[in-house]
GUGU-301932 format. One record per atom (N, C-alpha, C): x, y, z; residue in three letters. Coordinates in steps of 0.1 Angstrom, whole numbers, plus 2048, in hexadecimal, padded with zeros to 3 digits. Layout:
XYZala
...
% end
This chain:
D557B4D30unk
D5B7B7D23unk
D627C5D23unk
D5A7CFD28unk
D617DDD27unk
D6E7DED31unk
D6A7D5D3Aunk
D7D7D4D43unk
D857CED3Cunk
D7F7C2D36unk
D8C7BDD2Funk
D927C6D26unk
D8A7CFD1Funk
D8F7D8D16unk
D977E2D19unk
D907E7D23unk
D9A7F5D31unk
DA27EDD30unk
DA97E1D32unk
DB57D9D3Bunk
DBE7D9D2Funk
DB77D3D27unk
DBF7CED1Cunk
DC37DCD14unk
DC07E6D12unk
DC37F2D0Eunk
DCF7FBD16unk
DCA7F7D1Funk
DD87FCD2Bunk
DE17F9D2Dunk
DE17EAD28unk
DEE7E4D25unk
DF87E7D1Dunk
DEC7E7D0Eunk
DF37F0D06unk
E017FBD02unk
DF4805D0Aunk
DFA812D0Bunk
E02811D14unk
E09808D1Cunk
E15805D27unk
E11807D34unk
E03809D3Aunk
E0180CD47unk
DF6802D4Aunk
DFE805D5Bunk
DFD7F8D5Cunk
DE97F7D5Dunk
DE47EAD5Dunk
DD67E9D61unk
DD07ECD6Funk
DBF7F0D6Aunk
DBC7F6D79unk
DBB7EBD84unk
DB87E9D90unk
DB77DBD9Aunk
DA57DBD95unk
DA77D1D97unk
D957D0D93unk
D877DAD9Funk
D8D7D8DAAunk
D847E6DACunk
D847F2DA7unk
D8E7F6DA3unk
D93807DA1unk
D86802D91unk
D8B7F8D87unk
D867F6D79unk
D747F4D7Aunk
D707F1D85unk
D637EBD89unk
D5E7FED8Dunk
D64800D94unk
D62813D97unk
D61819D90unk
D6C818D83unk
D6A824D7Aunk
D5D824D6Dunk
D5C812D6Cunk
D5780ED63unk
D45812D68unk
D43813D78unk
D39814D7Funk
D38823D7Dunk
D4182FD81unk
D3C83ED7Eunk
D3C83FD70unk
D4483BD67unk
D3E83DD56unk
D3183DD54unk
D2B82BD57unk
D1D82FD55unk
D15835D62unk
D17839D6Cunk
D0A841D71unk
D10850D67unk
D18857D66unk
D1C860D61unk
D14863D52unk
D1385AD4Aunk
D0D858D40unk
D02857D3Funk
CF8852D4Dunk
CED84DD4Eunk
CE585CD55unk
CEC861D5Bunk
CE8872D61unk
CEB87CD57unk
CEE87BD4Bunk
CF387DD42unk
CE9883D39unk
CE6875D35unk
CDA874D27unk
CD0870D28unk
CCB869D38unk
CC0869D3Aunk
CB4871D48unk
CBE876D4Funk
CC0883D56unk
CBE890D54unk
CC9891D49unk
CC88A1D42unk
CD18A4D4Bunk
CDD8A1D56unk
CE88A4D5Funk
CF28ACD52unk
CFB8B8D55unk
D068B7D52unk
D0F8BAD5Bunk
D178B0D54unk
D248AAD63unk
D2D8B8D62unk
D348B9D69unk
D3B8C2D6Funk
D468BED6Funk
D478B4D78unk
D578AED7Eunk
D598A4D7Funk
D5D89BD7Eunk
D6188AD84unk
D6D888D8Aunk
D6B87FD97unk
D7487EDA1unk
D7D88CDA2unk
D76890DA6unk
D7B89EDADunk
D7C8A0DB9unk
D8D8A3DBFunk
D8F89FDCAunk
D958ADDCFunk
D948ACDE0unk
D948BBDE7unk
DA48BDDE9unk
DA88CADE2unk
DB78CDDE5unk
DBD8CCDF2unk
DB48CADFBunk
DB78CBE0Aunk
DB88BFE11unk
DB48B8E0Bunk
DB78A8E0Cunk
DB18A1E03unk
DBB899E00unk
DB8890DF0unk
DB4888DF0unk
DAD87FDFEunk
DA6876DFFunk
D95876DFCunk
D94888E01unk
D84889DFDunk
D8288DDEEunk
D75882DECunk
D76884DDBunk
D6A882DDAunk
D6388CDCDunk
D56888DCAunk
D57883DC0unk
D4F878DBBunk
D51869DADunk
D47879DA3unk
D4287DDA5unk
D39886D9Bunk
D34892D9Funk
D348A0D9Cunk
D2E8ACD9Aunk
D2C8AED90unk
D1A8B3D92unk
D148B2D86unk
D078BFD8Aunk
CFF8C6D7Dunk
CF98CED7Eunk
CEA8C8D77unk
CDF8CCD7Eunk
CD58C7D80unk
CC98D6D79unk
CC98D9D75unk
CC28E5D6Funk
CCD8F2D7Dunk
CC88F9D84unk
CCE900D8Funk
CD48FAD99unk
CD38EED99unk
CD38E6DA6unk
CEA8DCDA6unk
CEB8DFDAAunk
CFE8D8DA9unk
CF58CCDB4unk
CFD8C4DAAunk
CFD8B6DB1unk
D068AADB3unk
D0C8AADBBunk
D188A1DC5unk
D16893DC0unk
D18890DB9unk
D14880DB6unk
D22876DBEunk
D1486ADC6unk
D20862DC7unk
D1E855DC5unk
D2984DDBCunk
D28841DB1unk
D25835DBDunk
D2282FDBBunk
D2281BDC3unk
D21817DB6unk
D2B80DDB4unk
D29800DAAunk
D287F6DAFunk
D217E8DB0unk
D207E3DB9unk
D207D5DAEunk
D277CBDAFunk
D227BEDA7unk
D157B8DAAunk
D127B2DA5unk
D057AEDA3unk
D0379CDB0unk
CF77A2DB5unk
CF779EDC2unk
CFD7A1DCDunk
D037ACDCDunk
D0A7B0DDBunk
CFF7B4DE4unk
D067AFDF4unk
CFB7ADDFDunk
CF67BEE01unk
D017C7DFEunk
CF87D4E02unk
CF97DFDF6unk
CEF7E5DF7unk
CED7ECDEBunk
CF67FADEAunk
CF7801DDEunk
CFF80DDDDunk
CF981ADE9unk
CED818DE7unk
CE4823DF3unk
CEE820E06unk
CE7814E06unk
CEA811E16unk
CFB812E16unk
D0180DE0Cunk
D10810E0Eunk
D16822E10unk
D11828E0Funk
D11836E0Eunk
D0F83BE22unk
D17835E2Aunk
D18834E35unk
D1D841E3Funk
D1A846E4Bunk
D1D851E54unk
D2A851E4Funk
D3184AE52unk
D4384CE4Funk
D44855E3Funk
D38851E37unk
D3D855E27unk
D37860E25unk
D2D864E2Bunk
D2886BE30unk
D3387AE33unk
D38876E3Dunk
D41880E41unk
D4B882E38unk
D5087CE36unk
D58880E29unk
D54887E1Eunk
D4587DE18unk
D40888E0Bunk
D3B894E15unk
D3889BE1Cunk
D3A8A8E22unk
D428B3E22unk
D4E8A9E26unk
D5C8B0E24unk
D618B4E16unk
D5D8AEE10unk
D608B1DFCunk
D558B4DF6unk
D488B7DFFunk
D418C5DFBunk
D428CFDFFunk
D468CFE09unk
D4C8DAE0Cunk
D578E2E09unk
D5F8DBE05unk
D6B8E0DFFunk
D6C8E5DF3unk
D5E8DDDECunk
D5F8E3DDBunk
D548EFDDDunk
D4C8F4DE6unk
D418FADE7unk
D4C907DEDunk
D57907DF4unk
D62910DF8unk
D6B912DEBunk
D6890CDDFunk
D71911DD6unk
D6391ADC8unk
D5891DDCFunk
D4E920DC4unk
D4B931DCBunk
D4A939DC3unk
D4C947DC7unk
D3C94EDBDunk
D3194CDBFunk
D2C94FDCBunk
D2993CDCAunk
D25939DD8unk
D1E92BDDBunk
D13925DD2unk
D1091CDCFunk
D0191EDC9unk
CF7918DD2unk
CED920DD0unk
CE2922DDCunk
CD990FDDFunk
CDB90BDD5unk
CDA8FCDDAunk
CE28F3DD2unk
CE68E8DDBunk
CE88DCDD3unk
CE98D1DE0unk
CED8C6DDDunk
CE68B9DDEunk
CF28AEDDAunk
CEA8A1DE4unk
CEF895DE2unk
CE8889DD9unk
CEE885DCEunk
CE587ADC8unk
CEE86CDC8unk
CEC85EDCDunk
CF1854DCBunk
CEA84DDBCunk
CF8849DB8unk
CF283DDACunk
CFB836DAEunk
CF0828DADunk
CF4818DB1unk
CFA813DA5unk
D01810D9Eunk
D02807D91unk
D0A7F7D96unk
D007EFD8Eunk
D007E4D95unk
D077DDD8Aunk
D157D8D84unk
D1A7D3D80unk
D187C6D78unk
D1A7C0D6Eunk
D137B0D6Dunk
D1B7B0D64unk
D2179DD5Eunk
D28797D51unk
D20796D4Bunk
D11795D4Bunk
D0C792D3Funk
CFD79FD38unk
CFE7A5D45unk
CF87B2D40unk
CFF7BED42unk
CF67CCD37unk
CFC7D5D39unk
CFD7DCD48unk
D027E9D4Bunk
D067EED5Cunk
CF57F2D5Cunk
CEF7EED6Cunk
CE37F0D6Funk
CE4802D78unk
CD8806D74unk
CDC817D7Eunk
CD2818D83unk
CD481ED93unk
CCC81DD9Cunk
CCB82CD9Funk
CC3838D9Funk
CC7847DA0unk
CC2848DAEunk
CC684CDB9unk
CBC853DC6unk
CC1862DC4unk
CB786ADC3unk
CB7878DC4unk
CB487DDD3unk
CC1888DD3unk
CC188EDE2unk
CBF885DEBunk
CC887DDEEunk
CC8875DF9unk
CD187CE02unk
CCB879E10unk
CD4881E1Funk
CDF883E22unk
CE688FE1Funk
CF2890E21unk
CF5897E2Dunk
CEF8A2E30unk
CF18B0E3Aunk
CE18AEE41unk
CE58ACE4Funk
CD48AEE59unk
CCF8B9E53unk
CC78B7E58unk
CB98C1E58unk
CBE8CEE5Eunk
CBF8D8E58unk
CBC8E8E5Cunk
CCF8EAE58unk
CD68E1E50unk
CE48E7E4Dunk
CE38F2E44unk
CED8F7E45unk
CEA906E37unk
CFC90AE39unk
D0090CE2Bunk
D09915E27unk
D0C921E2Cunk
D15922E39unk
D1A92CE3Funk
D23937E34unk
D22942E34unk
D2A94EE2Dunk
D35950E38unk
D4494BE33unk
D4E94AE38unk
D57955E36unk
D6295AE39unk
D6E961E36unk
D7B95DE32unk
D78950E35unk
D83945E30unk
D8193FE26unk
D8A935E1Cunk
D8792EE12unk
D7D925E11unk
D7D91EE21unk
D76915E20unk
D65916E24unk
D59916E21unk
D5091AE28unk
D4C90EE34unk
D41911E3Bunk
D42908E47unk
D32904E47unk
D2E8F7E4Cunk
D218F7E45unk
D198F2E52unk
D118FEE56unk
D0F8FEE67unk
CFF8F9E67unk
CFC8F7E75unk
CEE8F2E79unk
CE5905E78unk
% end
């Protein structure tokens, strides 16, 4: 119902509608956004915020956690899909969400002394509302990484 409404609203206003993934995505970070929100105590920062250095790396959410900045990254997934928002969060995505922590952690003056990766699954359905799935601090950076003090813009995030 809520895409029909995105769709049909977009029509509207003369542009054109989203492909149904892009509408399935956005409709997917709304509610985790909302759900880290108000039942969380998150306040969001950023949405799809992407690295000036290359526009491909993007984080779906930055958000603040009492002291803690938190990288959020969205999976929406229809209902029954054979792999979940967690396991889809793969080495390849991996390296990427790296590269666009890093990039936004190179635009923060001073760094903040921790923050973190959280996946939320939101499981899509026609006849129910979006289901949320939170994993807190799930593995992003091996064991013993740490925030190098750089001279460059960018910092470098070494063993």
């Amino acid at each position: 119902m809520i895409r029909w409404l995105k769709n049909a609203w977009d029509g509207l206003k003369g542009g054109k509608p989203l492909p149904p993934e892009a509408a399935r995505g956005a409709e997917g970070e709304q509610a985790a956004a909302d759900f880290l929100r108000s039942r969380q105590g998150y306040s969001i920062l950023a949405r799809n915020w992407r690295s000036p250095g290359d526009r491909r790396d993007e984080l779906d959410l930055i958000c603040q956690d009492g002291d803690v900045l938190v990288f959020v990254e969205v999976k929406a997934r229809a209902e029954g899909a054979l792999v979940n928002g967690f396991q889809a969060v793969n080495e390849h995505k991996k390296k990427v969400l790296r590269r666009a922590v890093q990039a936004y952690l190179g635009q923060l003056n001073p760094p903040p002394r921790t923050f973190r990766l959280d996946i939320v699954e939101v499981t899509l359905s026609e006849r129910l509302p979006p289901q949320v799935m939170h994993y807190e601090n799930a593995p992003l950076f091996p064991k013993g990484y740490y925030l190098a003090r750089q001279t460059g813009s960018t910092p470098a995030i070494e063993p």
